[in-house]
ZATORTOR-375593 format. One line per 8 residues: number of its first residue (from 1); their letters; for each residue x, y, z of N, C-alpha, C, O. Coordinates in pm, whole numbers, plus 50000, padded with zeros to 5 digits. Layout:
NUM = a = X:Y:Z:X:Y:Z:X:Y:Z:X:Y:Z; ...
//
This chain:
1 = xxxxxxxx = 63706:09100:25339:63818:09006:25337:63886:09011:25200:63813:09021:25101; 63999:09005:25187:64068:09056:25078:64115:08886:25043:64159:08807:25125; 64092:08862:24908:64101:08726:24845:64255:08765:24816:64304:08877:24803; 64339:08589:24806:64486:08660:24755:64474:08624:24585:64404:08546:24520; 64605:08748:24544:64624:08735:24383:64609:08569:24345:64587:08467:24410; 64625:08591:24248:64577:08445:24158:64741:08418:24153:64813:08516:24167; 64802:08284:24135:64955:08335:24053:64952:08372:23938:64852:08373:23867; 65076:08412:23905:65125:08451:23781:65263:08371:23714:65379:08356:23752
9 = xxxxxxxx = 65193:08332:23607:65344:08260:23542:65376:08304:23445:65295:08344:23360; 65498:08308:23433:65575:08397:23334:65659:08299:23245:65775:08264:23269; 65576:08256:23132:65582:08209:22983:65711:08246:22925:65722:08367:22908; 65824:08165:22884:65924:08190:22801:65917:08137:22695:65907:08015:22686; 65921:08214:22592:65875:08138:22428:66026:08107:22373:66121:08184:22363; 66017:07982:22342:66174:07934:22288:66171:07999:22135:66272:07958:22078; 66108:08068:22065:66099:08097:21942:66131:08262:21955:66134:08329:21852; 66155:08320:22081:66161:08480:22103:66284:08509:22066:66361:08425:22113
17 = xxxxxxxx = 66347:08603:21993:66427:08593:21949:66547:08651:22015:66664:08643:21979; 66479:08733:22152:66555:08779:22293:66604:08683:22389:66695:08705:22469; 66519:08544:22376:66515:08409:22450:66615:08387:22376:66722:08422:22427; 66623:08329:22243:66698:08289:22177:66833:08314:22149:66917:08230:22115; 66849:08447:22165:66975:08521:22181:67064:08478:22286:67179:08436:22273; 66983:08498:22412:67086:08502:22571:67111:08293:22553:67215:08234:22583; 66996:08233:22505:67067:08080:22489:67182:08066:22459:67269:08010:22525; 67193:08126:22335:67281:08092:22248:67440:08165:22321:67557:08127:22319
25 = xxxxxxxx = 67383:08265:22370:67529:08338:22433:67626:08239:22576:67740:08231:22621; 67499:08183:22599:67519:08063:22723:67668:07997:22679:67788:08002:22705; 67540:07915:22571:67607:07805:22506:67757:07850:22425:67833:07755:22410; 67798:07957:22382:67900:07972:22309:67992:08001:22399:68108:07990:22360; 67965:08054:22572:68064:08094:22670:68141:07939:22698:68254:07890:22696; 68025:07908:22720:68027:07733:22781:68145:07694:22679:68263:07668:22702; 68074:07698:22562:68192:07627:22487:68381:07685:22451:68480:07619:22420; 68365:07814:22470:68449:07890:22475:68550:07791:22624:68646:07716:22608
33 = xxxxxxxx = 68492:07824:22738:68551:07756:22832:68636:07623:22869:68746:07599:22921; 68492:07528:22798:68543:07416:22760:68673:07398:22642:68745:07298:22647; 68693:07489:22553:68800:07504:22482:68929:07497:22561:69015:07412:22585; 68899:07638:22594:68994:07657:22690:69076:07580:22767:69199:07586:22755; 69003:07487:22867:69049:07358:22926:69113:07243:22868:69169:07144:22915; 69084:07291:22729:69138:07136:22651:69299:07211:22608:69398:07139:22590; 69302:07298:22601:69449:07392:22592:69510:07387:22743:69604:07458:22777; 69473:07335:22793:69605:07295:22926:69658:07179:22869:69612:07089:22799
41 = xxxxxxxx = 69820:07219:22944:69904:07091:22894:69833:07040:22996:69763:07083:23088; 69885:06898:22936:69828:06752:23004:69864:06755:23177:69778:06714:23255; 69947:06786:23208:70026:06761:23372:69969:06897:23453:70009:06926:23566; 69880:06967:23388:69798:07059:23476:69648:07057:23470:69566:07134:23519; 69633:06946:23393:69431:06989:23383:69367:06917:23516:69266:06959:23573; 69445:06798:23559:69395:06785:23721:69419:06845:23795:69459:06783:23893; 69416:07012:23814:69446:07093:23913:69432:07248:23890:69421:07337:23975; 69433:07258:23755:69371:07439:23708:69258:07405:23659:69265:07298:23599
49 = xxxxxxxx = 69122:07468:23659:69032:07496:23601:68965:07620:23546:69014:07721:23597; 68879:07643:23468:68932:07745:23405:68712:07792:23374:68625:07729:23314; 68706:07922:23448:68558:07966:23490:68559:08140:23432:68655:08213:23407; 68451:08160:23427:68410:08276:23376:68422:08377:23507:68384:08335:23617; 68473:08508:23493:68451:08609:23580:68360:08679:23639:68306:08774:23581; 68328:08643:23765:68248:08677:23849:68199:08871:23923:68098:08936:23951; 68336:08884:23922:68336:09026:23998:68294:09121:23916:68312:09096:23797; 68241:09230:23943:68199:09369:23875:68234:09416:23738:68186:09459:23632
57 = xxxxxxxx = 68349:09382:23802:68486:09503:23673:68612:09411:23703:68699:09438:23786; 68606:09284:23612:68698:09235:23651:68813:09241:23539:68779:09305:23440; 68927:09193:23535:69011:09226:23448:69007:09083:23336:68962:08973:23367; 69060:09116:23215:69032:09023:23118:69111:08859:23141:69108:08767:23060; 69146:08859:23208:69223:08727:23222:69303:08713:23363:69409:08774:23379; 69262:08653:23437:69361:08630:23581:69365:08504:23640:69316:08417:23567; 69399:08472:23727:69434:08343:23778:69458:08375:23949:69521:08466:24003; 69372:08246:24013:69378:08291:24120:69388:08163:24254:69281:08140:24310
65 = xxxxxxxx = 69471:08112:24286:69516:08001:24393:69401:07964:24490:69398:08041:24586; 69329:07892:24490:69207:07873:24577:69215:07748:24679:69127:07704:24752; 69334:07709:24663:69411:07582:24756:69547:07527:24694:69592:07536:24580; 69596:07468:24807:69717:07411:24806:69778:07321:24689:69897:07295:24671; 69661:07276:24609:69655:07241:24517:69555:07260:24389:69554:07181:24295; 69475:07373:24397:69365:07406:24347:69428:07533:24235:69487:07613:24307; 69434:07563:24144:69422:07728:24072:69334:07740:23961:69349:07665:23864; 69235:07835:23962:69167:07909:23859:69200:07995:23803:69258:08092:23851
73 = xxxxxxxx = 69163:07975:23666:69181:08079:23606:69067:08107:23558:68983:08029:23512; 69063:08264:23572:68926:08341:23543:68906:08449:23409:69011:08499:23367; 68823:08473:23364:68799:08548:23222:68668:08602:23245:68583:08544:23313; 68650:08721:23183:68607:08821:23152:68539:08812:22972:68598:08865:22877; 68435:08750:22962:68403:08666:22855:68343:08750:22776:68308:08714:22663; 68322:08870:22822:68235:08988:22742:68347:09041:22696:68343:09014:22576; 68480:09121:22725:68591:09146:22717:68676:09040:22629:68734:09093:22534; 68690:08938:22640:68735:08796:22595:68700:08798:22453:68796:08765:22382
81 = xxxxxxxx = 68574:08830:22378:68522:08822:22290:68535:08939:22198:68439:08956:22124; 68644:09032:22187:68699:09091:22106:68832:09063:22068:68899:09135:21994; 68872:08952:22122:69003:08944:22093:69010:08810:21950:68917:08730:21962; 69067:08792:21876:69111:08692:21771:69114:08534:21833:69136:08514:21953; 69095:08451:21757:69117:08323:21799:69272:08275:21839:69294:08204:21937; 69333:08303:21785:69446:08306:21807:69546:08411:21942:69661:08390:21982; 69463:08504:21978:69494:08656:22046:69462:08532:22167:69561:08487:22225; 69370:08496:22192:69301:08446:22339:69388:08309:22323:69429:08295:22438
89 = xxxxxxxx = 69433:08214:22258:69495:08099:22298:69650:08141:22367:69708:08087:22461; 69695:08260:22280:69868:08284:22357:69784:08369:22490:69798:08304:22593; 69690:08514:22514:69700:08529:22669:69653:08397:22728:69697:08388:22843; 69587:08302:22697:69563:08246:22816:69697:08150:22840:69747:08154:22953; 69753:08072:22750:69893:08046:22805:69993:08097:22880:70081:08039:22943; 69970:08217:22866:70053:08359:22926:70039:08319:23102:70114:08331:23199; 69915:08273:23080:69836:08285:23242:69901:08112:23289:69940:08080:23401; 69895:08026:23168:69938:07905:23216:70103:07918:23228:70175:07844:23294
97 = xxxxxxxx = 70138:08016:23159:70287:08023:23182:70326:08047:23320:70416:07985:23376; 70248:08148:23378:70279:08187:23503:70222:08083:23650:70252:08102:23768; 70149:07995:23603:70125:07910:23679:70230:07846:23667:70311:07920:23723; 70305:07722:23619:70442:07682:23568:70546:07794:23643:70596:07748:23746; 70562:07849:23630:70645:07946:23716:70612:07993:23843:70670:08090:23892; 70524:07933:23898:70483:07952:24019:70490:08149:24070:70548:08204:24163; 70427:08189:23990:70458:08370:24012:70290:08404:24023:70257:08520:23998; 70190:08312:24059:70063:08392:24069:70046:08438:24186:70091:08394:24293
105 = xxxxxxxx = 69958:08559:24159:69977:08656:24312:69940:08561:24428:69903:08445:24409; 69950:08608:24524:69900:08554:24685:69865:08649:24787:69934:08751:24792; 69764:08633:24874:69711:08722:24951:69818:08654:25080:69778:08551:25134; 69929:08703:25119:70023:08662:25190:69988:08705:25371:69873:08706:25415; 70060:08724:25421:70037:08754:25587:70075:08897:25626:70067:08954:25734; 70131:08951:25468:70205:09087:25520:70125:09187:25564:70172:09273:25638; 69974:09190:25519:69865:09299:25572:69856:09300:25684:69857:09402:25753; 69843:09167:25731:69790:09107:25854:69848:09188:25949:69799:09267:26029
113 = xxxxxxxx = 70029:09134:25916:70117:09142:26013:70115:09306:26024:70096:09354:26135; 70138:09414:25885:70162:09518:25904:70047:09564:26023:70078:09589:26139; 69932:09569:25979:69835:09602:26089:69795:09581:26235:69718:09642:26309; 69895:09443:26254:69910:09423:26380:70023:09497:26462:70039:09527:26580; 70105:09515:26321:70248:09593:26438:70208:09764:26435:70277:09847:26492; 70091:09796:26362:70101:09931:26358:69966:09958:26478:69943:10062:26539; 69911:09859:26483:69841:09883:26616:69906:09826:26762:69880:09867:26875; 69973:09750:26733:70093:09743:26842:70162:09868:26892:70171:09896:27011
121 = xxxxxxxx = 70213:09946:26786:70295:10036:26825:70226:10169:26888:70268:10235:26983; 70109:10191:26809:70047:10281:26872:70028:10227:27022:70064:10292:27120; 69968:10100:27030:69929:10076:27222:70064:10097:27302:70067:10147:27414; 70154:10060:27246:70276:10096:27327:70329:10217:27356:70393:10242:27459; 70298:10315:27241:70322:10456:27277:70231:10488:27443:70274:10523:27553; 70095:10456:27392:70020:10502:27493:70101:10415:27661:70118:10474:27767; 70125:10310:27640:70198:10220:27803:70323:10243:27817:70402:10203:27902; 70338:10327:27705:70532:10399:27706:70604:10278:27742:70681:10296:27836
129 = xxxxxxxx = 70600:10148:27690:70686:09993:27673:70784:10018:27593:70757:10015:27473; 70879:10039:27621:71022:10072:27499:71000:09967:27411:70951:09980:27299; 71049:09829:27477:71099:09694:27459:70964:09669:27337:70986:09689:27218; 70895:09647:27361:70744:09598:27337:70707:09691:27188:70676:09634:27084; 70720:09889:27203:70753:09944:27086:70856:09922:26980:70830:09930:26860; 70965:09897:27027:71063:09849:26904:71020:09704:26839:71037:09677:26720; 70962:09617:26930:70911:09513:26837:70819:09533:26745:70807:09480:26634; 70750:09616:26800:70635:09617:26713:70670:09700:26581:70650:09663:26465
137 = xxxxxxxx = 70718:09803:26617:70797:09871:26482:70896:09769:26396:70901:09786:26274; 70963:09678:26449:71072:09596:26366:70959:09508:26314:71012:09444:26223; 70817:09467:26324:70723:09390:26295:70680:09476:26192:70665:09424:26082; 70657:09598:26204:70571:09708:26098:70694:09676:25992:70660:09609:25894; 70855:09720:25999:70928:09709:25925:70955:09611:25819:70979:09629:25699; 70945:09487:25900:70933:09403:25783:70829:09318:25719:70844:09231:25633; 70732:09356:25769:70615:09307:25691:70615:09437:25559:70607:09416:25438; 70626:09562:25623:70654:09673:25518:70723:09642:25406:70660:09675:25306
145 = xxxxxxxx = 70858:09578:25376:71000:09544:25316:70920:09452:25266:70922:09456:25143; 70836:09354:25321:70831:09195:25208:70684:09255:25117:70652:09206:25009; 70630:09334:25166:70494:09423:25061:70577:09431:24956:70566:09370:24850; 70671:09517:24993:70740:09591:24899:70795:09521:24791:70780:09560:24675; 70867:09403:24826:70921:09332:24751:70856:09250:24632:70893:09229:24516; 70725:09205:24714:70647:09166:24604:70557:09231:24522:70488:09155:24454; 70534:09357:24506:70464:09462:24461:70593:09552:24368:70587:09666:24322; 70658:09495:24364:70751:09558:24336:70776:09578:24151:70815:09479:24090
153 = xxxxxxxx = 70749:09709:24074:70694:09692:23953:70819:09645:23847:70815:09642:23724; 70882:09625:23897:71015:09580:23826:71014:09440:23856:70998:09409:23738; 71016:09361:23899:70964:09213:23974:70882:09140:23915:70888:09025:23871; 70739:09285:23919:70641:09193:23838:70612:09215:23668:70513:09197:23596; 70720:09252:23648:70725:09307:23459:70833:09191:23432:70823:09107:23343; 70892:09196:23484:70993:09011:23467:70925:08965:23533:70993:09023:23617; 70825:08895:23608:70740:08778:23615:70659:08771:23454:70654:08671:23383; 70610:08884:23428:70487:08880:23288:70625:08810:23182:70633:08690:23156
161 = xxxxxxxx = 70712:08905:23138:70796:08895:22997:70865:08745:23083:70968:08733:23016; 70871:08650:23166:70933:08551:23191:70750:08424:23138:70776:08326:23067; 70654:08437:23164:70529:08400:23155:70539:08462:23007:70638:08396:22976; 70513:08539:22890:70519:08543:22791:70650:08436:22683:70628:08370:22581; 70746:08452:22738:70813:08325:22726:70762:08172:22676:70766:08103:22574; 70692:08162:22866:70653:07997:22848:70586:08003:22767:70622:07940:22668; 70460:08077:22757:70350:08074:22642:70368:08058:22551:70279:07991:22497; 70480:08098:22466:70556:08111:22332:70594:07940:22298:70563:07881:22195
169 = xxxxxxxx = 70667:07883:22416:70690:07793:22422:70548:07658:22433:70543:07548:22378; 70483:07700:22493:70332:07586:22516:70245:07620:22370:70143:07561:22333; 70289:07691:22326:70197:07710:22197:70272:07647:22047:70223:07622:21937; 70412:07636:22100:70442:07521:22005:70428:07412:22049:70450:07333:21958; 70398:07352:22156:70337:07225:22194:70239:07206:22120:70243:07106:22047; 70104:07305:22114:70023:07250:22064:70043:07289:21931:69933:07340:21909; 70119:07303:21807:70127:07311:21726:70136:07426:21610:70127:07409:21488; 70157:07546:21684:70222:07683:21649:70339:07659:21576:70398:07553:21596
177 = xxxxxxxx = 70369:07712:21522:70503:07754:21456:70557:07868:21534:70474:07925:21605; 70685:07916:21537:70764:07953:21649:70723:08113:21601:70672:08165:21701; 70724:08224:21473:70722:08310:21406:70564:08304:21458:70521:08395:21529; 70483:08196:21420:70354:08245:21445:70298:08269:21581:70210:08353:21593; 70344:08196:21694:70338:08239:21817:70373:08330:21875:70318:08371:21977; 70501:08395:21804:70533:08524:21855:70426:08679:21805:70390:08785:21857; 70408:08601:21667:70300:08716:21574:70175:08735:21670:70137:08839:21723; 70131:08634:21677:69965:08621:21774:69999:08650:21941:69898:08691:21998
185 = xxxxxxxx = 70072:08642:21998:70080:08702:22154:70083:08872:22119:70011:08966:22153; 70223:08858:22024:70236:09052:21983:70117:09171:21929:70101:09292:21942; 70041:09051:21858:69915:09105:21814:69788:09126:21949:69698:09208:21935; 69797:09065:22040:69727:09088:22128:69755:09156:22200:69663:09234:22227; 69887:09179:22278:69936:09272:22326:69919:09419:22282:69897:09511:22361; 69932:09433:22134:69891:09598:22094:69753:09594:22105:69703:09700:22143; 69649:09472:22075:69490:09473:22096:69469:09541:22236:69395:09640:22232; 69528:09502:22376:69533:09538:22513:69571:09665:22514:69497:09734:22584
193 = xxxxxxxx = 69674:09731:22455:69738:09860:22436:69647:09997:22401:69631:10113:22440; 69599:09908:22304:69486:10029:22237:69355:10028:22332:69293:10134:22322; 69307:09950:22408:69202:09889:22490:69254:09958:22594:69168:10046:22587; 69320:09993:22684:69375:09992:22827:69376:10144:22846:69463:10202:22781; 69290:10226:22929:69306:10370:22929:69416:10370:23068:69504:10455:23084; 69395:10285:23137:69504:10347:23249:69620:10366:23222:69646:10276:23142; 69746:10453:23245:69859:10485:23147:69968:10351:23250:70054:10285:23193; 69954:10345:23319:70049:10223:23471:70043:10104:23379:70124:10036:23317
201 = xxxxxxxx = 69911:10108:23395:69860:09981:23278:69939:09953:23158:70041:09884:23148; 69875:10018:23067:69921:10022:22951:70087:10015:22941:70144:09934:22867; 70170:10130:23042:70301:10107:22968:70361:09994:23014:70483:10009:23025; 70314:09872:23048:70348:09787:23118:70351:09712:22969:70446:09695:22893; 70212:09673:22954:70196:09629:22807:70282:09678:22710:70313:09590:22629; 70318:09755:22695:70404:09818:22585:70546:09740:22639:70619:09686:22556; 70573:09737:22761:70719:09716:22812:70735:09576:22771:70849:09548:22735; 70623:09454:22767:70606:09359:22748:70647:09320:22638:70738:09239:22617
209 = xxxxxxxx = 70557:09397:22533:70543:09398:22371:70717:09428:22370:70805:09345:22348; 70727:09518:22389:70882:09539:22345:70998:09437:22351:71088:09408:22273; 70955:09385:22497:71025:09229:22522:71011:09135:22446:71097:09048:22432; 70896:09138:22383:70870:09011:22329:70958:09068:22186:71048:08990:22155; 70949:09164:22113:71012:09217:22007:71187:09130:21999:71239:09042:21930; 71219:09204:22097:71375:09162:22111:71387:09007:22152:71506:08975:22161; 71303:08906:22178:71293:08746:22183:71324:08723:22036:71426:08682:21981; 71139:08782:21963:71157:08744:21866:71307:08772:21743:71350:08695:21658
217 = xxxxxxxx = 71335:08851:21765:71461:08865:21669:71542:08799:21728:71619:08751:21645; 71583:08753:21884:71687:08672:21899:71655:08534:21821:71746:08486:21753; 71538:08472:21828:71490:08330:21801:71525:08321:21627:71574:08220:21576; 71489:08450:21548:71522:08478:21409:71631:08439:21363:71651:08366:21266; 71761:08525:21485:71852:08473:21396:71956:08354:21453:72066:08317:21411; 71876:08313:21566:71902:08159:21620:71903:08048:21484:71988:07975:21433; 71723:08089:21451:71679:08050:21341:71818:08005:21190:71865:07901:21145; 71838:08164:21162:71927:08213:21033:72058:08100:21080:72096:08015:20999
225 = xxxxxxxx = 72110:08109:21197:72218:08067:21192:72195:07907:21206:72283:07841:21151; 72093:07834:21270:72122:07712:21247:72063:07682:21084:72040:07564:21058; 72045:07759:21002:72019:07743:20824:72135:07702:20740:72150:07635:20638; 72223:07778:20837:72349:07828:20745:72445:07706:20729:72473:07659:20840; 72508:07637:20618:72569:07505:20583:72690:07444:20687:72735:07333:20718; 72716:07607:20725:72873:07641:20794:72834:07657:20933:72942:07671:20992; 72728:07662:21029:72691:07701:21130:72728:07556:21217:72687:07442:21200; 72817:07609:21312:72829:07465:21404:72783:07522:21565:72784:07636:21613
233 = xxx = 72741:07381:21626:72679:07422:21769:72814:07463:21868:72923:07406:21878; 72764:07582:21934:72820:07639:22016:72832:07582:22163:72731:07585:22233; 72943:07535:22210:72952:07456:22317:73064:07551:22460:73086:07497:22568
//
């Protein structure tokens, strides 16, 4: 008769300095997070919350609609932690910018629909239904057209440089100076640049950075001219 094992307990020494390590990494995400949340303007913290990234290979900062009134925003906290204190307060505004602008992605009906009209159309070939095939093709068609539209990389490079904007703007809320908000988004942006091997990627970032370039010199000499003794408002 075979007696069973004895248990086994497995002892964690709070003094290990491997124990001690992953604590401490806890605790600094945690607090990182909690930061984070206190950087929502006031008229969104009952409704964005703001959690560490879950998936595999996820990307450094996203945001993602989880109800009708619900949005997260998610981070990549291993990734997160090369960037400047200042680098991570403008992207994550970036992300609150685009909430405010209502431009965060959506898993919409167009898959759905495309896949229904493209298996539509095939069954109709086979029942040779004229009537029944052209619907289903005018169904493939425009679920096709509204993909398109929102995937569309010109669309979503003015959604980002329109969301780099607000950010610019929510970061003098909390007490940026206008020169320094533009310095610290721009500085992160080339941080992402040099970081980003995919080239789609990257020149997107660059297209961004560049946008933000030509803001900042407009705001400069917005700046210069309301200095000037002789400068009157333009009506």
């Amino acid at each position: 008769m075979l007696l069973p094992e004895p248990l086994k307990f497995i002892y964690f020494d709070p003094f290990d300095p491997m124990t001690s390590y992953a604590t401490s990494t806890v605790r600094a995400d945690m607090g990182e997070l909690r930061r984070l949340r206190s950087l929502l303007p006031p008229e969104l913290q009952s409704w964005v919350t703001v959690e560490a990234a879950t998936d595999v290979t996820p990307p450094l900062i996203t945001c993602e609609e989880l109800g009708k009134d619900q949005v997260e925003v998610q981070i990549d906290l291993a990734k997160w932690e090369s960037l400047a204190l200042d680098q991570r307060n403008l992207m994550f505004w970036h992300q609150v910018g685009r909430i405010q602008n209502d431009t965060i992605p959506r898993d919409g009906w167009e898959m759905a629909a495309l896949a229904i009209g493209l298996g539509g159309a095939i069954g109709e070939l086979w029942v040779q239904d004229g009537l029944l095939l052209v619907l289903a093709l005018g169904l493939c068609g425009f679920s096709g057209w509204r993909l398109y539209r929102r995937n569309n990389p010109q669309k979503t490079l003015s959604e980002e440089i329109e969301a780099d904007e607000r950010a610019i703007a929510i970061a003098t809320r909390f007490g940026y100076t206008l020169p320094n908000a533009y310095k610290s988004l721009g500085s992160a942006l080339k941080t992402l640049i040099e970081q980003t091997p995919k080239k789609r990627k990257r020149d997107q970032f660059i297209k961004r950075l560049d946008a933000l370039k030509k803001s900042a010199s407009k705001a400069k000499e917005r700046a210069r001219g309301g200095d000037r003794p002789d400068a009157r408002p333009a009506y």
